[in-house]
N, CA, C and O atoms as a GROMACS GRO file, in nm:
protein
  480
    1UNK      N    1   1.955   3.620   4.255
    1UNK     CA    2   2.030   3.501   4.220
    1UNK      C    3   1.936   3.392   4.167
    1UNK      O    4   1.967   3.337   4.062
    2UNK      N    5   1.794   3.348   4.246
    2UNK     CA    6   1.720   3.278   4.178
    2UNK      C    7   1.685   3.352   4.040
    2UNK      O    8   1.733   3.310   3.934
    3UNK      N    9   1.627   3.429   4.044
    3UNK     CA   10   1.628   3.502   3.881
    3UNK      C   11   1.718   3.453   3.784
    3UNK      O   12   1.658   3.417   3.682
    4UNK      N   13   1.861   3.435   3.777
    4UNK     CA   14   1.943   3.426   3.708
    4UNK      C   15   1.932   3.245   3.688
    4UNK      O   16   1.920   3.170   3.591
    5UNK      N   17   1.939   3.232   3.776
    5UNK     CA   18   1.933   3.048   3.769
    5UNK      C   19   1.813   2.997   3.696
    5UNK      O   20   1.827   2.908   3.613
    6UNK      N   21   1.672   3.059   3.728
    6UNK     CA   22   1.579   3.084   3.620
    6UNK      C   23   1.581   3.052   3.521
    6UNK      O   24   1.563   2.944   3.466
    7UNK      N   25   1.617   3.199   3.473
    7UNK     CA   26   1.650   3.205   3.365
    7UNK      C   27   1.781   3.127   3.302
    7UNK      O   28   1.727   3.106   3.193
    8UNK      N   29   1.878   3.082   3.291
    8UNK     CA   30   1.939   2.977   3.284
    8UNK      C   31   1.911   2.849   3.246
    8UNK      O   32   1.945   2.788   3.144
    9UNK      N   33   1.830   2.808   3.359
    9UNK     CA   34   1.767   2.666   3.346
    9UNK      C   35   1.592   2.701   3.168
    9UNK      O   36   1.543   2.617   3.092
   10UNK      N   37   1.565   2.844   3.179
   10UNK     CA   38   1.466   2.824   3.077
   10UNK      C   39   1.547   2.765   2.962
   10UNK      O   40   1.551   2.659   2.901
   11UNK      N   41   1.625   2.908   2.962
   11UNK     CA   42   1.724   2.903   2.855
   11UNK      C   43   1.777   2.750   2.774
   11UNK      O   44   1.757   2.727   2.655
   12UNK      N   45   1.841   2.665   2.860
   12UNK     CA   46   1.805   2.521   2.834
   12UNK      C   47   1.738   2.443   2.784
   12UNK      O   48   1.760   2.350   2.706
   13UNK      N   49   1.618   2.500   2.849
   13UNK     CA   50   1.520   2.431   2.778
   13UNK      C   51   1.467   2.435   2.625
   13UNK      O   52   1.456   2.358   2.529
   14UNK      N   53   1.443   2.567   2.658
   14UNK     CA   54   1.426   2.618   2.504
   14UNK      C   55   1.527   2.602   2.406
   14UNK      O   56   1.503   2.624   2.287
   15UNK      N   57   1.642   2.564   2.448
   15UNK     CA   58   1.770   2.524   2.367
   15UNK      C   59   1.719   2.389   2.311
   15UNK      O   60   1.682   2.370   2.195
   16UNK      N   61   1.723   2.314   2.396
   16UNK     CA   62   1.702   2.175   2.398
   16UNK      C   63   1.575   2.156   2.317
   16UNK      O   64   1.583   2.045   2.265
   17UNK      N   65   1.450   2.222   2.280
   17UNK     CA   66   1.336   2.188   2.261
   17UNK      C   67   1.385   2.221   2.096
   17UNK      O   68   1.352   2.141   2.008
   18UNK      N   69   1.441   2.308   2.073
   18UNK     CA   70   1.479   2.385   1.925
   18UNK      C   71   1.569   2.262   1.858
   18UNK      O   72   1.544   2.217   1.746
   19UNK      N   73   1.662   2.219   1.931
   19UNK     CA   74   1.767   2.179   1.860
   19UNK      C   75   1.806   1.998   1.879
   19UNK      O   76   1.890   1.931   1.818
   20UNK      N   77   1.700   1.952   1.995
   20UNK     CA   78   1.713   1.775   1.978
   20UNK      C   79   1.605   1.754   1.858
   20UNK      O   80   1.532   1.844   1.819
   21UNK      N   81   1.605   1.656   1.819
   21UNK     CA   82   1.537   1.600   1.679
   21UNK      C   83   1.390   1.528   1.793
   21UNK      O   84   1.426   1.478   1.900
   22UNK      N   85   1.222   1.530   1.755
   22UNK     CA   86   1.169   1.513   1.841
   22UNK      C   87   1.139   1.348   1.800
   22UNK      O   88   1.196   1.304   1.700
   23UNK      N   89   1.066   1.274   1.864
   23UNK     CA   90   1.028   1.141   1.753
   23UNK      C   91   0.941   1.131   1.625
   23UNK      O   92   0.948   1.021   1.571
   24UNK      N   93   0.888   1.192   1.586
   24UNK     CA   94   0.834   1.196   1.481
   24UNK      C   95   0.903   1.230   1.384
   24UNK      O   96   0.876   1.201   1.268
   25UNK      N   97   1.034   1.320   1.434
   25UNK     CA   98   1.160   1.368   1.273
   25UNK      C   99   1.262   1.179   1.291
   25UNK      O  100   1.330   1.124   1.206
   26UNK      N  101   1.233   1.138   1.415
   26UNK     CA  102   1.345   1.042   1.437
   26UNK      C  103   1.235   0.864   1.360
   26UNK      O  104   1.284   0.756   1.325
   27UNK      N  105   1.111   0.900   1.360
   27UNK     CA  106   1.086   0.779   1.297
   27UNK      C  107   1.096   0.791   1.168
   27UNK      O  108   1.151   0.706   1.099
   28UNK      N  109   1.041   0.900   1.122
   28UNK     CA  110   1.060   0.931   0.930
   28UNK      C  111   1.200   0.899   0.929
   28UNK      O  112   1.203   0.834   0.825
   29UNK      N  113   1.314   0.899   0.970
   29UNK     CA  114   1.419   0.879   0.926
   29UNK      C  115   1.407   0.690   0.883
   29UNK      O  116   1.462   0.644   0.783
   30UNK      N  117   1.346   0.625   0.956
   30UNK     CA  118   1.302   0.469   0.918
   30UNK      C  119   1.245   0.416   0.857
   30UNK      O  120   1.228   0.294   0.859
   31UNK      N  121   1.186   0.518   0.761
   31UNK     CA  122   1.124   0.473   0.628
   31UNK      C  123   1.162   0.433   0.586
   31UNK      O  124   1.262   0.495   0.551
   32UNK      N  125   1.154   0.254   0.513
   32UNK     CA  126   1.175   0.217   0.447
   32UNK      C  127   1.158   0.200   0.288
   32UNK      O  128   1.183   0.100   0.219
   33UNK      N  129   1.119   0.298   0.258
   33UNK     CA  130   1.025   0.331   0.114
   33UNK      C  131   0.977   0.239   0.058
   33UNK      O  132   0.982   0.240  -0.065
   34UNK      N  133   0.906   0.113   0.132
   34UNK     CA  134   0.875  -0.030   0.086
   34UNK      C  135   0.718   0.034   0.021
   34UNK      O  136   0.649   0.131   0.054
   35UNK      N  137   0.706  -0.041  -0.055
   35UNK     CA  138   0.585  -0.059  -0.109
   35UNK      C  139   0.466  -0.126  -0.088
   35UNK      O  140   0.400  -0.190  -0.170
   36UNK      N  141   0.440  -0.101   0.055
   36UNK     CA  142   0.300  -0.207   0.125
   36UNK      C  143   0.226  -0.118   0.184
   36UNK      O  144   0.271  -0.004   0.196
   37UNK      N  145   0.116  -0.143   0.225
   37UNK     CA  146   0.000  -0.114   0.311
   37UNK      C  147  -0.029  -0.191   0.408
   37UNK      O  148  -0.066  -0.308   0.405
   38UNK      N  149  -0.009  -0.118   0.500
   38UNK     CA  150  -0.086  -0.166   0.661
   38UNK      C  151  -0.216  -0.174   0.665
   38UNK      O  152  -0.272  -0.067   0.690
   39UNK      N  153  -0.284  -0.268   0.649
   39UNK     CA  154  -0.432  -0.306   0.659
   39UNK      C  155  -0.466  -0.293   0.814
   39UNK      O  156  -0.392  -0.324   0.907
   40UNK      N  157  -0.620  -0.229   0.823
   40UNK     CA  158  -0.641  -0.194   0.937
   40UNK      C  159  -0.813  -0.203   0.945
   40UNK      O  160  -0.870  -0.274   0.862
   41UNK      N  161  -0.885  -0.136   1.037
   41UNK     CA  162  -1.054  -0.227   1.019
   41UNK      C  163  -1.079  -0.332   1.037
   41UNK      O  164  -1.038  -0.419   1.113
   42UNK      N  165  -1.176  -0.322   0.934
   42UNK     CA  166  -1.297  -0.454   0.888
   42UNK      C  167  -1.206  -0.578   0.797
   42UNK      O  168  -1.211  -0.700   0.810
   43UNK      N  169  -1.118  -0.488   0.696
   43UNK     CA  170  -1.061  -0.562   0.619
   43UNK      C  171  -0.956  -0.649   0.698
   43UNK      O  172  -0.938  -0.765   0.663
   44UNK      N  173  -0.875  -0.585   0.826
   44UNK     CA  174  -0.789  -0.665   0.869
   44UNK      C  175  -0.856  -0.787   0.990
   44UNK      O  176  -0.829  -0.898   1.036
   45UNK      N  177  -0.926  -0.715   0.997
   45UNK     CA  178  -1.044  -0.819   1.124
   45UNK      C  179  -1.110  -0.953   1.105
   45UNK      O  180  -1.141  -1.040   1.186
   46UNK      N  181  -1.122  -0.944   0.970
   46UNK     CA  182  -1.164  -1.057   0.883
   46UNK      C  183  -1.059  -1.113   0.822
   46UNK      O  184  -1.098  -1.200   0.744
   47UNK      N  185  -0.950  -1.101   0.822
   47UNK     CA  186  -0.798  -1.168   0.782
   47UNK      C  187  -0.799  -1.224   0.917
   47UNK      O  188  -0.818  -1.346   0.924
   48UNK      N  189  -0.777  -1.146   1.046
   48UNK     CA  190  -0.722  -1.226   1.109
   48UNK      C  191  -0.840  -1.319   1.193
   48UNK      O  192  -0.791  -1.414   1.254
   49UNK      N  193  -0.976  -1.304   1.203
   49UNK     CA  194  -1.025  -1.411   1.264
   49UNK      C  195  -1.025  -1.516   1.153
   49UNK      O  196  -1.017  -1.630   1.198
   50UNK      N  197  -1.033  -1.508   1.020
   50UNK     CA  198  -0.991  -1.622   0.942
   50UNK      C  199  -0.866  -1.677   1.005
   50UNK      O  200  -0.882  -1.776   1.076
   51UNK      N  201  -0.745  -1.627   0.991
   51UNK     CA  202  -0.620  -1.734   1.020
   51UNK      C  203  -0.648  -1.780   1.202
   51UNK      O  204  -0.592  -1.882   1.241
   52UNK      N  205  -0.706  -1.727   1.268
   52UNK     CA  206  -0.758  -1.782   1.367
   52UNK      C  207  -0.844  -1.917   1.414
   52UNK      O  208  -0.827  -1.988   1.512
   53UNK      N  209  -0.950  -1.927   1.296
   53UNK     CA  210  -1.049  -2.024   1.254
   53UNK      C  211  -0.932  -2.153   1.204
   53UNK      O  212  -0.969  -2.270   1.211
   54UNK      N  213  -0.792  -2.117   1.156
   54UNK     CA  214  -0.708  -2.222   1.025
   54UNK      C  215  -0.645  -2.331   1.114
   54UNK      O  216  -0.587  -2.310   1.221
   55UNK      N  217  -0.666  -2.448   1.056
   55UNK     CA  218  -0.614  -2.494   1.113
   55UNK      C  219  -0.438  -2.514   1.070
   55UNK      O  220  -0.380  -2.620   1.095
   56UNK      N  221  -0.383  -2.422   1.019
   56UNK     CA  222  -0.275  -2.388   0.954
   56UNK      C  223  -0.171  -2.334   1.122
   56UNK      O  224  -0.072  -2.366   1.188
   57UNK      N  225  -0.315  -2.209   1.113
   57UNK     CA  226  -0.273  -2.165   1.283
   57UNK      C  227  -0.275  -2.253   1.389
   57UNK      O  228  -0.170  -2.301   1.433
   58UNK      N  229  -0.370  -2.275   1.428
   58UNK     CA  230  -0.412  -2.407   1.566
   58UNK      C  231  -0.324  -2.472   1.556
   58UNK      O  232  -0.281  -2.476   1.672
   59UNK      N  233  -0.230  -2.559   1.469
   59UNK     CA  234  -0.104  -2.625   1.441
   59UNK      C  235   0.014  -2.521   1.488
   59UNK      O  236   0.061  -2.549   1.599
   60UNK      N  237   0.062  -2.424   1.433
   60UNK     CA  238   0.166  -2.360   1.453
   60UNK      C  239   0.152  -2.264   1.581
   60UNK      O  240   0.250  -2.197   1.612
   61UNK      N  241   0.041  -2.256   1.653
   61UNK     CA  242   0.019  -2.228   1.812
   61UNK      C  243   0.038  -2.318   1.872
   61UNK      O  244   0.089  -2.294   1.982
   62UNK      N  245   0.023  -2.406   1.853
   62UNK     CA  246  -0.012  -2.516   1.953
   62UNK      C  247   0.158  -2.591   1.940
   62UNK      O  248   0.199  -2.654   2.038
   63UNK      N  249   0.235  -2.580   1.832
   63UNK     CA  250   0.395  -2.589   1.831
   63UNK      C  251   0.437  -2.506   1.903
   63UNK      O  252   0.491  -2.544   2.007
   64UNK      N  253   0.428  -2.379   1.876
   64UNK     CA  254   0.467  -2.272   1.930
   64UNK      C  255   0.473  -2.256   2.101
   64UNK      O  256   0.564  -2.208   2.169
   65UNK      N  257   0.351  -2.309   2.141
   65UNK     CA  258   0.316  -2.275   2.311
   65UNK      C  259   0.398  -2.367   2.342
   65UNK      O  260   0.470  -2.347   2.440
   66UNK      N  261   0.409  -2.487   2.273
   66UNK     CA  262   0.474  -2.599   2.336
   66UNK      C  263   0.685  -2.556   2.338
   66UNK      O  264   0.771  -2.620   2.398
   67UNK      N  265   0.694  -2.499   2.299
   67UNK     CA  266   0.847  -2.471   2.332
   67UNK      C  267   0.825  -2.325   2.384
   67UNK      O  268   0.914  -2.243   2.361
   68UNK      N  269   0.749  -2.299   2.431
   68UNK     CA  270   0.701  -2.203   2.556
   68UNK      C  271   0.675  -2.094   2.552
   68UNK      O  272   0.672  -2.019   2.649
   69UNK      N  273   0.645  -2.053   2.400
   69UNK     CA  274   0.592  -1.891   2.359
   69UNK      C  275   0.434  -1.838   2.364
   69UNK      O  276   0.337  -1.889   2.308
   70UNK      N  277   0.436  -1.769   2.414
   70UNK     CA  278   0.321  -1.705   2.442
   70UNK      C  279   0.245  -1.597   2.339
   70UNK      O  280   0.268  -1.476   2.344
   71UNK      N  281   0.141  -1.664   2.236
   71UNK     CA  282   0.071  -1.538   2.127
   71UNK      C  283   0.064  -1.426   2.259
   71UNK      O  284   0.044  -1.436   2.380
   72UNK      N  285   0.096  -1.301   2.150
   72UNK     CA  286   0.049  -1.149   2.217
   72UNK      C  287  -0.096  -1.146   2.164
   72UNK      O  288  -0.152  -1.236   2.102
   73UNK      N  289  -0.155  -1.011   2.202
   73UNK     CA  290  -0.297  -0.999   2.217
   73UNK      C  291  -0.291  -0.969   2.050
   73UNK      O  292  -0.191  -0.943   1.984
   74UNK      N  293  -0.429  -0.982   2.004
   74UNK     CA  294  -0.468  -0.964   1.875
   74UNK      C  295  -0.456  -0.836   1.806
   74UNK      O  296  -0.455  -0.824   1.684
   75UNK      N  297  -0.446  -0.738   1.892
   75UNK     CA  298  -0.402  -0.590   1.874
   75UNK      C  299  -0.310  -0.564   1.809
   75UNK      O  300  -0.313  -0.475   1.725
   76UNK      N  301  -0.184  -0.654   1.842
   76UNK     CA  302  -0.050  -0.668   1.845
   76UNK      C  303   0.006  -0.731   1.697
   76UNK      O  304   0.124  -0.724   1.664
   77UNK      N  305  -0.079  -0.780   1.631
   77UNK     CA  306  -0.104  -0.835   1.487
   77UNK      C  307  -0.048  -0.749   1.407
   77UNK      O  308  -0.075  -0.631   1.432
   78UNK      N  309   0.034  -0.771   1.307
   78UNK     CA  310  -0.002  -0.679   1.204
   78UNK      C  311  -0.031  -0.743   1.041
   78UNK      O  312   0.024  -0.847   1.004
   79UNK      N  313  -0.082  -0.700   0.994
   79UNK     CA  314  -0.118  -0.723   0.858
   79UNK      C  315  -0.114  -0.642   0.770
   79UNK      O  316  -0.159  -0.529   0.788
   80UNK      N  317  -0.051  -0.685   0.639
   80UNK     CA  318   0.068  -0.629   0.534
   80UNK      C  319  -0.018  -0.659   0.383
   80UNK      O  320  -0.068  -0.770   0.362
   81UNK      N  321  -0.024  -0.582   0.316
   81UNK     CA  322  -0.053  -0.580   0.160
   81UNK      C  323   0.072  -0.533   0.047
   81UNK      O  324   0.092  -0.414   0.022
   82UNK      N  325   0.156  -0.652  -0.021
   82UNK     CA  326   0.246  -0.552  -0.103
   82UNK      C  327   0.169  -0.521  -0.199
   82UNK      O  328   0.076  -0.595  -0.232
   83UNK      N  329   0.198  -0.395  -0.265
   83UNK     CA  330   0.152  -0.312  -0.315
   83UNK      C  331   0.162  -0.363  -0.483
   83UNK      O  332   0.071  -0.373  -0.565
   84UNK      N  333   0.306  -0.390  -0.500
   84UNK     CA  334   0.308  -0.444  -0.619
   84UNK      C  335   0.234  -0.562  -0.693
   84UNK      O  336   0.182  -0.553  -0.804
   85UNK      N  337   0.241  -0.719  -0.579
   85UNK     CA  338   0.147  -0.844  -0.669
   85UNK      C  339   0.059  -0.814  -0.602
   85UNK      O  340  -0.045  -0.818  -0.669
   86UNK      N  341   0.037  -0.779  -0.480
   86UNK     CA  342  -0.110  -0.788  -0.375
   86UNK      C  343  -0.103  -0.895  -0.294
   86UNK      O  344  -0.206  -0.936  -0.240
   87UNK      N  345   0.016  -0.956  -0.273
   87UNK     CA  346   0.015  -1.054  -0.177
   87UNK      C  347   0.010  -1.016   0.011
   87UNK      O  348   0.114  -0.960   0.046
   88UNK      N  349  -0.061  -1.033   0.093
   88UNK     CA  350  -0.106  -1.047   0.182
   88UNK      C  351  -0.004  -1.131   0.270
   88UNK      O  352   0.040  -1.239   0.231
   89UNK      N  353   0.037  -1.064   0.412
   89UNK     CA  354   0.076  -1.139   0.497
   89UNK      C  355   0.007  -1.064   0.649
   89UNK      O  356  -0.049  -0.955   0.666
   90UNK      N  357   0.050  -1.214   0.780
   90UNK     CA  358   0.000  -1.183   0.881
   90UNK      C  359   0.106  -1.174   0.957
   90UNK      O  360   0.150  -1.289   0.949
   91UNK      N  361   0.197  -1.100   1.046
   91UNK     CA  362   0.281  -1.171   1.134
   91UNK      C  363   0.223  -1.155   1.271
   91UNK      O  364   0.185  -1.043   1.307
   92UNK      N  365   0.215  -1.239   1.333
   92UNK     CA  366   0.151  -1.264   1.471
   92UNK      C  367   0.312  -1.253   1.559
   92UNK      O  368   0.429  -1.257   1.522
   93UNK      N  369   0.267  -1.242   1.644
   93UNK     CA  370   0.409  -1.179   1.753
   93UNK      C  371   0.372  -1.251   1.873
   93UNK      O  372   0.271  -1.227   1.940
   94UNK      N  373   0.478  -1.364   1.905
   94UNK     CA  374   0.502  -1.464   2.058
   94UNK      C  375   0.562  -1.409   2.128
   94UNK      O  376   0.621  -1.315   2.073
   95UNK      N  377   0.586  -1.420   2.256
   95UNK     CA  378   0.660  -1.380   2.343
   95UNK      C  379   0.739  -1.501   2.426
   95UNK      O  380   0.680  -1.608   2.442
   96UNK      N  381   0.844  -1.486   2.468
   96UNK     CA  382   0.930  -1.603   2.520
   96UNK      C  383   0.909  -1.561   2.631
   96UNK      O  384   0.848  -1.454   2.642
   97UNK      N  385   0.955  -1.639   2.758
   97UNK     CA  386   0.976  -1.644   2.920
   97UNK      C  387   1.027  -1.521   2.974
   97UNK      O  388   1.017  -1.472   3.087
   98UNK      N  389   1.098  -1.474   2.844
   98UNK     CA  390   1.206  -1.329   2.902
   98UNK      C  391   1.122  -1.237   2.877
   98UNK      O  392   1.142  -1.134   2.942
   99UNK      N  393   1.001  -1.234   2.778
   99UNK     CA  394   0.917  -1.127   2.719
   99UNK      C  395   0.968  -1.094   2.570
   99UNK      O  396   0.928  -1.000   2.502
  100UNK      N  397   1.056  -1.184   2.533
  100UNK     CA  398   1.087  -1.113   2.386
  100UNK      C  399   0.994  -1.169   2.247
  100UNK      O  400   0.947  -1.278   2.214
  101UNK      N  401   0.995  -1.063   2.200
  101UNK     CA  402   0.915  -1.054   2.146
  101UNK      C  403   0.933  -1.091   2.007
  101UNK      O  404   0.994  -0.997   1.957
  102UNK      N  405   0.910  -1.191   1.908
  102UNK     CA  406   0.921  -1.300   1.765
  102UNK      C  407   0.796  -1.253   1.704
  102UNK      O  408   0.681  -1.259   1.749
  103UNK      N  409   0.845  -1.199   1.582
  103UNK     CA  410   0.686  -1.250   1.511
  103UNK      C  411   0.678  -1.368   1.424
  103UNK      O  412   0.785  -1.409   1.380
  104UNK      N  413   0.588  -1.419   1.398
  104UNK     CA  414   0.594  -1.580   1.336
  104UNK      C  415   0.476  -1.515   1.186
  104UNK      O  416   0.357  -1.503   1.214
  105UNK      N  417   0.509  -1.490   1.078
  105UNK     CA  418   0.475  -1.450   0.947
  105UNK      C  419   0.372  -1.565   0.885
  105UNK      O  420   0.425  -1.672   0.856
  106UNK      N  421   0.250  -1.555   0.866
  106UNK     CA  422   0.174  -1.618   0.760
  106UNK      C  423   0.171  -1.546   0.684
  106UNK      O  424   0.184  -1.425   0.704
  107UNK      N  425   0.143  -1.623   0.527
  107UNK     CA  426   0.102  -1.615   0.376
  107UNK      C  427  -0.067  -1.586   0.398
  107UNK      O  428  -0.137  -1.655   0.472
  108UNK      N  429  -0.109  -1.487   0.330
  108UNK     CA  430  -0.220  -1.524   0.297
  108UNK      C  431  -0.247  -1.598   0.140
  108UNK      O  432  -0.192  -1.564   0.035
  109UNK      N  433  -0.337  -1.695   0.155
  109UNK     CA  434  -0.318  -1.740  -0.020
  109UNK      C  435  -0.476  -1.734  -0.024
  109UNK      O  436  -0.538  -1.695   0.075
  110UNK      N  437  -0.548  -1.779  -0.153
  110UNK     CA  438  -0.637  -1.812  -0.203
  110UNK      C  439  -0.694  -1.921  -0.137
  110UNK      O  440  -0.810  -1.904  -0.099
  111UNK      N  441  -0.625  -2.062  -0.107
  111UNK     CA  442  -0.675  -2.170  -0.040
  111UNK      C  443  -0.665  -2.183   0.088
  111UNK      O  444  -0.709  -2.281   0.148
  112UNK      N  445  -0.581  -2.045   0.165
  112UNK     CA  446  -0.614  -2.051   0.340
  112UNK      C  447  -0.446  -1.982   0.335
  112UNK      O  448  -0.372  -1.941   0.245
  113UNK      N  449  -0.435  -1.997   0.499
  113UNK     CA  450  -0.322  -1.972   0.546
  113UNK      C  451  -0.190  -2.046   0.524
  113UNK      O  452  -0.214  -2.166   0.507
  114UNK      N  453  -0.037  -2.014   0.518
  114UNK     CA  454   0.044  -2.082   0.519
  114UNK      C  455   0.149  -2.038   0.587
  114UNK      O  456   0.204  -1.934   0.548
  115UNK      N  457   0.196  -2.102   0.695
  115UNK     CA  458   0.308  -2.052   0.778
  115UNK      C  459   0.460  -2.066   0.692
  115UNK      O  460   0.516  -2.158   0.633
  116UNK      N  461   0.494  -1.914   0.722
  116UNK     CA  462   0.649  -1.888   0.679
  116UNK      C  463   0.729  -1.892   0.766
  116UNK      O  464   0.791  -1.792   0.803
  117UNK      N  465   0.745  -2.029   0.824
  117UNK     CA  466   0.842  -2.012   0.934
  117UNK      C  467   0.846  -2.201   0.865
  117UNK      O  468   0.776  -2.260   0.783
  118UNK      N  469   0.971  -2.244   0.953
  118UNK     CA  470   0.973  -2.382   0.936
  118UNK      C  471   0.879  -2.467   1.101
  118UNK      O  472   0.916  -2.432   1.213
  119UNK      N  473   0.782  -2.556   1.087
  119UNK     CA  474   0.725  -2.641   1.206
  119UNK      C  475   0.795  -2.730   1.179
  119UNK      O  476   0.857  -2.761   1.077
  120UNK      N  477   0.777  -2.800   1.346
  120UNK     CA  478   0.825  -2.971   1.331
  120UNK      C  479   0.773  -3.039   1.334
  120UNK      O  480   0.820  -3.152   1.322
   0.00000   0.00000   0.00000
């Protein structure tokens, strides 16, 4: 009788392993076929301790903490190249009281950083 239940319960499994979709078929489905590059390295390391150094940033942190969001760790960054003009963005990601999670989008330009969000 254990034998049969065994086998049963493999059976399952191996059902289940064949025929659910795993995450890697379930994220390709979220391609957005956008046309950017995820910058990563040296190149993104030096983007973001620049907007770090800005006082573009130090302004829009220092708004930001004050209605009670918390920057995530620098890890948590991401930085964007569209592919088409080459324009450059940063979005940095706050966290609220509950843990949710905002990203707040800089421009990269030629003359420094520029926040795409509205400050007050």
């Amino acid at each position: 009788m254990k034998a049969i239940g065994s086998l049963l319960c493999a059976g399952v499994i191996a059902t289940s392993l064949v025929f659910v979709p795993s995450g890697a078929v379930l994220a390709s489905d979220d391609d957005c076929n956008c046309d950017v590059t995820m910058l990563n390295g040296a190149e993104r390391n030096k983007l973001v301790a620049g907007l770090f150094k800005s006082d573009s940033y130090k302004s829009a942190n220092k708004q930001l903490r004050e209605k009670g969001l918390k920057r995530e760790g620098a890890n948590k960054l991401e930085v964007i190249r569209f592919n088409a003009d080459g324009s450059m963005y940063i979005g940095v990601p706050f966290a609220d009281e509950k843990g949710a999670i905002e990203f707040f989008p800089f421009s990269v330009t030629e003359t420094g950083f520029v926040p795409m969000f509205p400050l007050n």
